[in-house]
VODO-483756 format. One record per residue (C-alpha): x, y, z. Coordinates in steps of 0.5 Angstrom, whole numbers. Each point is the difference from the previous one (the first is absolute). Example, Ala and Ser with C-alpha at 12.3 -4.5 7.8 and 13.67 -1.06 7.14 Angstrom:
# VODO-483756
[[25 -9 16]] [[2 7 -2]] 
END
This chain:
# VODO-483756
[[0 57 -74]] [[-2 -6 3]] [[-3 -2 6]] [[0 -8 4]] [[-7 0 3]] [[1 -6 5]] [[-5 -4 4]] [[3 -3 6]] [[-1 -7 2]] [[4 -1 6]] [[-4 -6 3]] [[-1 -4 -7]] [[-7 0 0]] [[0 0 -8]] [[5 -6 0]] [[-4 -4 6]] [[-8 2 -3]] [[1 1 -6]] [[5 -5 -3]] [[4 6 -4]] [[8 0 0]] [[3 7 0]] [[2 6 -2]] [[-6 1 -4]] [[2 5 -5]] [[-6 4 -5]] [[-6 2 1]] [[-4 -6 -3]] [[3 -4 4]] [[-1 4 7]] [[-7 1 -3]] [[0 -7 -1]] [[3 -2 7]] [[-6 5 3]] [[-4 -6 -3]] [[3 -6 3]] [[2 2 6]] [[-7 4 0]] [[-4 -8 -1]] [[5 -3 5]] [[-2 5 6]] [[-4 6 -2]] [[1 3 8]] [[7 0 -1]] [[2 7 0]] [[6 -1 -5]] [[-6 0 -5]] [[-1 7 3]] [[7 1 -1]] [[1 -2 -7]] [[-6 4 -3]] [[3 6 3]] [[7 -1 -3]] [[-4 0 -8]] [[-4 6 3]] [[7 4 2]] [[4 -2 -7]] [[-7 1 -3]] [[1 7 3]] [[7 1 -1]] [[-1 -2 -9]] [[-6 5 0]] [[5 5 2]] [[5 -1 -6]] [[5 -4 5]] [[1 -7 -2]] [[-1 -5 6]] [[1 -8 0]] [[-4 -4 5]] [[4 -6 4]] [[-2 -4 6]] [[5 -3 4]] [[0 -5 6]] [[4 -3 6]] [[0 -8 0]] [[3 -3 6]] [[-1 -4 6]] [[2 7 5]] [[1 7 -2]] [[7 0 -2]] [[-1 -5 -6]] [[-6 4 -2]] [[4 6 0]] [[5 -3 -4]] [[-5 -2 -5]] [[-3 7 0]] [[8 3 -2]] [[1 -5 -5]] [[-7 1 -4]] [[1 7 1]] [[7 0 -3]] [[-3 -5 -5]] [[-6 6 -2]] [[6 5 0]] [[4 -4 -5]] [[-6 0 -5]] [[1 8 -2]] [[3 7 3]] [[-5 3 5]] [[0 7 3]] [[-4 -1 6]] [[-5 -5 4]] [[-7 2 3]] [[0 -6 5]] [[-8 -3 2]] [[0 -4 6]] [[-7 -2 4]] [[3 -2 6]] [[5 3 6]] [[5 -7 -2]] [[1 2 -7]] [[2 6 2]] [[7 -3 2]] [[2 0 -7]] [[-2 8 -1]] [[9 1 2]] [[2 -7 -6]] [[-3 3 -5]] [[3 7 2]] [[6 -4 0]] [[0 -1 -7]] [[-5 5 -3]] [[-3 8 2]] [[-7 -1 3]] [[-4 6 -2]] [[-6 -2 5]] [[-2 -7 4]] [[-8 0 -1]] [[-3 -4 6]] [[-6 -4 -2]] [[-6 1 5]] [[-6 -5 0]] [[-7 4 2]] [[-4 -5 4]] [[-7 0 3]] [[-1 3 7]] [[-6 -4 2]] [[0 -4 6]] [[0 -6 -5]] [[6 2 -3]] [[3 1 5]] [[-2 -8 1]] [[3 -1 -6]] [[7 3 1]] [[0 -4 7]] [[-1 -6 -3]] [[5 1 -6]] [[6 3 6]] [[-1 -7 3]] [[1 -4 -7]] [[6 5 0]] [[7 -6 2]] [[4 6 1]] [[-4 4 4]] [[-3 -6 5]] [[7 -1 1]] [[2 7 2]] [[-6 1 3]] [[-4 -6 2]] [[5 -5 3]] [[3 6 5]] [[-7 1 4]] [[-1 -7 -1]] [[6 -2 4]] [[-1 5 5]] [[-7 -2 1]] [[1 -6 2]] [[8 1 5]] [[-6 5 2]] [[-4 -5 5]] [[6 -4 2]] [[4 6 3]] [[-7 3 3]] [[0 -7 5]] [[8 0 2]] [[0 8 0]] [[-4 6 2]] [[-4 3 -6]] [[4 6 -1]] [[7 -4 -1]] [[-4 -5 -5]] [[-3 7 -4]] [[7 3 0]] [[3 -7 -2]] [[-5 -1 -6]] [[1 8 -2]] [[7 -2 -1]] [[-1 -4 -4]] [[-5 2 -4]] [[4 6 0]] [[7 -3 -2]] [[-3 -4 -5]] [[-3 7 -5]] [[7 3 2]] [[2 -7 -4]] [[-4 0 -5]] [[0 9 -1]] [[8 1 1]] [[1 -6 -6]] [[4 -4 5]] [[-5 -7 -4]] [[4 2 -6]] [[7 1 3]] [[-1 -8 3]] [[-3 -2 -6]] [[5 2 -5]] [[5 -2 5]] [[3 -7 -1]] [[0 2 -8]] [[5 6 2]] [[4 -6 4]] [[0 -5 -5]] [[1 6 -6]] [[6 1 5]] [[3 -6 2]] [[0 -2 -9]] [[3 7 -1]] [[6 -2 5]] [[-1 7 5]] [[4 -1 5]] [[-5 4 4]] [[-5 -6 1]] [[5 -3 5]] [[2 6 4]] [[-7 2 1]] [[-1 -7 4]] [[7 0 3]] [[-3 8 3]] [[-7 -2 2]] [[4 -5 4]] [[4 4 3]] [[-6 5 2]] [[-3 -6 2]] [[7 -1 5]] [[0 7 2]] [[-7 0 2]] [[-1 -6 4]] [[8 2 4]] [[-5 8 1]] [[-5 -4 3]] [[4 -4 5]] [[4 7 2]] [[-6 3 1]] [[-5 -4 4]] [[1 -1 5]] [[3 7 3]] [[-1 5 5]] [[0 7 -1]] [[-6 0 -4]] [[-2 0 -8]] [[4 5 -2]] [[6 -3 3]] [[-3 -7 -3]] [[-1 4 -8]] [[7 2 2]] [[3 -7 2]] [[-4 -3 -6]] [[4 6 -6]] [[8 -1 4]] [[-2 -8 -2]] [[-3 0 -6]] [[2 6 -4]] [[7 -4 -2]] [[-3 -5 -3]] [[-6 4 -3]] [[6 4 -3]] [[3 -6 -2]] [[-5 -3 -4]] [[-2 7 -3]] [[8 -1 -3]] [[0 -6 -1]] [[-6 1 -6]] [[2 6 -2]] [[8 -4 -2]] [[-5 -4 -4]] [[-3 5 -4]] [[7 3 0]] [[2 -7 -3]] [[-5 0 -5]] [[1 7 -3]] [[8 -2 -1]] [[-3 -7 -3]] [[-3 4 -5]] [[5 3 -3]] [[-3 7 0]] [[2 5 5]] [[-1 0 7]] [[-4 6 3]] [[0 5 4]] [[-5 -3 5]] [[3 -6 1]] [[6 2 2]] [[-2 4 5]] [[-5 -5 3]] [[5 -4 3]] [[3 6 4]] [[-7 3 1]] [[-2 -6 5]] [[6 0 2]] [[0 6 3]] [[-7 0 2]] [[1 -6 4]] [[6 3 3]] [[-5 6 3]] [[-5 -5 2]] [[6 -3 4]] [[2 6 2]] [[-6 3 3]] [[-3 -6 2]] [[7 -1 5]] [[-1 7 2]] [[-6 -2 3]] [[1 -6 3]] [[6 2 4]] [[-3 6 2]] [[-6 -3 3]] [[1 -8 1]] [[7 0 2]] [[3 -2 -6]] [[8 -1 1]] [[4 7 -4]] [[3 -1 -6]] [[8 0 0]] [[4 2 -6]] [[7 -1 0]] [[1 -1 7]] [[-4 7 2]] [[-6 -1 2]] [[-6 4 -4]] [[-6 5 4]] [[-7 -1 -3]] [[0 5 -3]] [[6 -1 -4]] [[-1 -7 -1]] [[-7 3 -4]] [[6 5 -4]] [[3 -5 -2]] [[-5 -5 -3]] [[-3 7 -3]] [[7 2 -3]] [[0 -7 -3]] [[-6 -1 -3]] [[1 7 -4]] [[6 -1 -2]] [[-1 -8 -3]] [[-6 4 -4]] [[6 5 -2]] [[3 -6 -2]] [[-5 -3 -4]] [[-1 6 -5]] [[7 1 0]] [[1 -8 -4]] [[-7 2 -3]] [[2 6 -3]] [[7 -3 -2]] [[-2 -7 -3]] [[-6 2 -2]] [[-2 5 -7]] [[-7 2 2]] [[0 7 4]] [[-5 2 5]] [[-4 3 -6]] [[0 -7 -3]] [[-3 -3 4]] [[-6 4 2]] [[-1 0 -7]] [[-1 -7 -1]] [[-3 -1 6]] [[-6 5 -2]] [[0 -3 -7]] [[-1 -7 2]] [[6 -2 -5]] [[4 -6 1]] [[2 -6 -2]] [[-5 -6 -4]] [[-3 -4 6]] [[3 3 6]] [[-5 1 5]] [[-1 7 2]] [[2 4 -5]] [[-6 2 -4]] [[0 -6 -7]] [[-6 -3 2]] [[3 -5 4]] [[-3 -4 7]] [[0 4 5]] 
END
């Protein structure tokens, strides 16, 4: 039995301080690497997680197991390069000889991004998180705070947001009251952790990547998302206009805003999701389930927005009846009918699916859960941009 023990660099700390490509493989090169990066900077925690990768595959040949130590990292200019570089090496250590499972070192929360890419590919017997102890004197704590401000990436999440606030702080407390200045710099302070704690800085960072991967690539998905968000930008301002200003009150105004804006809305939502269908047929493999269902799936919600939206608006703002086939349509019977509608589209839609379509029901749950999918489709769990 042999066992991979990989010491994960997610950040590029050997490559950047220490001047070492990866994949390091073998002991004497990690212990060597130990050295380098050691010397380069001895505060560096990957040290730390370098040594206790020799200590585990130390153990494990104790054992009578036959262990191989490697070292992988991930260069690139954002995270999704970094992941890339990280699949690469590991499929370039996996090339070397036959493995029969992984321990996965890490020392930070980031490493641990990689834990499912090994997964992907090895069995992960154990994920062992590297710890470094520190002092606990008022001096340490010193230390520490110096090095958290010599930290780019956390001075940029942490520092830059109360900074802004603080300054916004004295000009909002001169033209408004103290507590509308406070709950000003709250909400900023707040949307800013929630920008960096949900992964939105990532999702932005990797964005014009995955649009120019899209543009080269030929999807025909780039061109209907601009022409949906266009056409939710229409639907939002014709909402807007039927909603302000209006008597009746704001539940009569929400409901003006949804008759006005739901049509286009839904036809923004059709419009990408005939550009996901398009590319799926492009692609020559099957179209499935669920992007069949989609385009009658916003049909008919839309229809029930419509539908209940209408109701509402006739019964207390005096809209004029709806009239079908000369006969003039109660209320009630008018929300029957946007409700029958809707089912029967969503009817429809599983029909054509399911007529179309291969997959069964079972099918794409379990795909789904799997996370299986094409290469490089976002979403489906290959390790690509999300």
């Amino acid at each position: 039995m042999t066992t991979l023990v990989l010491c994960v660099d997610r950040s590029n700390d050997v490559g950047r301080k220490a001047g070492v490509d990866t994949p390091v493989l073998g002991w004497e090169a990690v212990r060597s690497l130990v050295t380098d990066l050691g010397l380069a900077d001895p505060e560096d925690a990957g040290v730390n997680c370098l040594l206790e990768s020799l200590r585990v595959a130390r153990d494990l040949s104790d054992e009578g197991e036959e262990a191989v130590v490697a070292v992988v990292s991930g260069a690139g200019d954002s995270a999704v390069r970094a992941d890339r570089a990280l699949a690469r090496q590991l499929d370039d250590v996996l090339a070397t000889r036959e493995f029969d499972s992984a321990v996965v070192v890490i020392d930070s929360a980031s490493d641990e991004r990689a834990v499912p890419m090994v997964e992907s590919r090895l069995p992960v017997d154990a994920v062992d998180r590297v710890v470094v102890r520190q002092a606990r004197d008022i001096e340490s704590t010193y230390y520490l705070l110096k090095q958290f401000m010599a930290d780019e990436e956390l001075r940029e999440t942490v520092l830059v947001p109360i900074g802004i606030g603080l300054l916004i702080l004295p000009v909002l407390l001169v033209y408004f009251s103290p507590a509308i200045a406070v709950a000003g710099v709250a909400t900023l302070l707040g949307a800013a952790l929630l920008y960096y704690g949900l992964g939105i800085d990532e999702f932005v960072e990797s964005l014009p990547e995955r649009a120019r991967e899209a543009l080269y690539s030929g999807q025909v998905s780039v061109v209907t998302y601009v022409a949906a968000l266009g056409l939710s930008v229409v639907g939002v301002f014709l909402g807007v206009l039927s909603a302000s200003p209006v008597d009746g009150g704001e539940f009569v105004a929400a409901m003006r805003f949804a008759y006005a804006a739901v049509p286009w809305l839904a036809l923004a939502a059709l419009t990408a999701s005939f550009g996901r269908l398009l590319d799926e047929l492009i692609r020559d493999e099957g179209v499935r389930s669920p992007y069949l269902n989609l385009p009658f799936g916003v049909l008919a919600v839309g229809l029930l927005f419509r539908g209940f939206a209408g109701y509402f608006l006739e019964r207390e703002a005096g809209r004029e009846p709806l009239s079908v086939l000369g006969h003039t349509l109660a209320p009630t019977e008018r929300l029957a009918v946007f409700i029958v509608g809707g089912i029967a589209l969503a009817l429809v839609g599983v029909r054509v699916a399911a007529s179309v379509s291969d997959e069964t029901l079972d099918d794409v749950i379990d795909e789904t859960g799997s996370g299986s999918g094409s290469p490089g489709d976002p979403g489906r769990g290959d390790g690509g941009p999300r």
